[in-house]
Structures are given as structure tokens and as C-alpha cells.
C-alpha positions as CSV (number, residue, x, y, z in Angstrom):
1,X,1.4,7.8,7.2
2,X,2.0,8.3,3.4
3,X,0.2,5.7,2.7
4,X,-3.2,6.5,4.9
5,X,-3.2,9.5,3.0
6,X,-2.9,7.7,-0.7
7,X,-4.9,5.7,0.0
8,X,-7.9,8.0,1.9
9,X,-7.6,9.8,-1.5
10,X,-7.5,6.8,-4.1
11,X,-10.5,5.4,-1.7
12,X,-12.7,8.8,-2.2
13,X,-11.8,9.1,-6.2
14,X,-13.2,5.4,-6.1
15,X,-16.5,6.7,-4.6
16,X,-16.5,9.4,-6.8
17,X,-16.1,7.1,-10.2
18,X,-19.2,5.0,-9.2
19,X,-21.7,7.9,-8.5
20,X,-20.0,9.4,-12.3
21,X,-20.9,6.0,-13.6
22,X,-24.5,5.6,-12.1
23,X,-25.2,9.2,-13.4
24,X,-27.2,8.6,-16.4
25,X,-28.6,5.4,-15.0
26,X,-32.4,5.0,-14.0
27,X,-31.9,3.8,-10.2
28,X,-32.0,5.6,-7.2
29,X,-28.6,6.2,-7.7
30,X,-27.8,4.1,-3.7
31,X,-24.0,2.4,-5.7
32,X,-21.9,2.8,-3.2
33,X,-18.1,1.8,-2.9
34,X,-18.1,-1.2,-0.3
35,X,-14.5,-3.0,-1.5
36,X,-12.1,-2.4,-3.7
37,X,-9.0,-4.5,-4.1
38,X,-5.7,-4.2,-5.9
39,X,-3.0,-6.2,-6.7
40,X,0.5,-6.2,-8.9
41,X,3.6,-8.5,-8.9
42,X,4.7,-7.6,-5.2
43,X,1.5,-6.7,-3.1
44,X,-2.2,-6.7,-2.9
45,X,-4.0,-3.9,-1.2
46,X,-8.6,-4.6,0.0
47,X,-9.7,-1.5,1.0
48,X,-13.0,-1.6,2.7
49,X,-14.6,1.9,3.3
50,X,-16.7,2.3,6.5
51,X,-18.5,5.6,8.1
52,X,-15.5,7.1,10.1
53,X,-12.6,4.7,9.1
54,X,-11.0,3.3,6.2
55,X,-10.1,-0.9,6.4
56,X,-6.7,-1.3,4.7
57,X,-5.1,-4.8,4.0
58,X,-1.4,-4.6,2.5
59,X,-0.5,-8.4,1.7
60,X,3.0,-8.9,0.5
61,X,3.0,-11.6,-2.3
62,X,5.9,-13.5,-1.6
63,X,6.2,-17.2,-3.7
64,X,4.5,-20.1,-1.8
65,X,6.8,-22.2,0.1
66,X,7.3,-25.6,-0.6
């Protein structure tokens, strides 16, 4: 559950970040967070943002197998 939470919250700060960004900008200001995905040494995380829910992938990167 910890991590439904971080992530809820990293997911709406994300959302945030792009209507800051598209503030001084000319469009009709319709940017909207559709992926975001993160990775370091030992997992990647795709987040996909839908109305009502929240699609979270957490990949382990293990080494390839020969």
C-alpha cells in the first residue's frame, strides 16, 4: 500500500509540473500527463494515469540470462 500512495502522489505532482510548464505558453493549455516512466539500476516503474485509476508497472531489472 505504501507504494499506491507514493506513487498516487509522485503521479499528481507530475500533472501538476506540465500544466506549470504550459503556463506561459500560447495553446489551449489541453498537455496532459498520459505516461510517465522511471527507471534506476534495480527497477523500472510506467505509470499510466487514467479517470478513476492509476496503471502501475514495477519491472525488476534482473541481468539477461544466457
Amino acid at each position: 500500500m505504501a507504494h499506491a500512495s507514493a506513487l498516487s502522489d509522485l503521479t499528481a505532482r507530475a500533472s501538476s509540473m506540465i500544466g506549470m510548464l504550459n503556463q506561459n505558453e500560447s495553446d489551449d493549455g489541453d498537455d496532459e500527463l498520459t505516461f510517465l516512466r522511471m527507471r534506476s539500476k534495480h527497477r523500472e516503474v510506467m505509470i499510466s494515469p487514467e479517470k478513476g485509476f492509476i496503471l502501475v508497472v514495477i519491472q525488476n531489472m534482473n541481468k539477461t540470462e544466457s
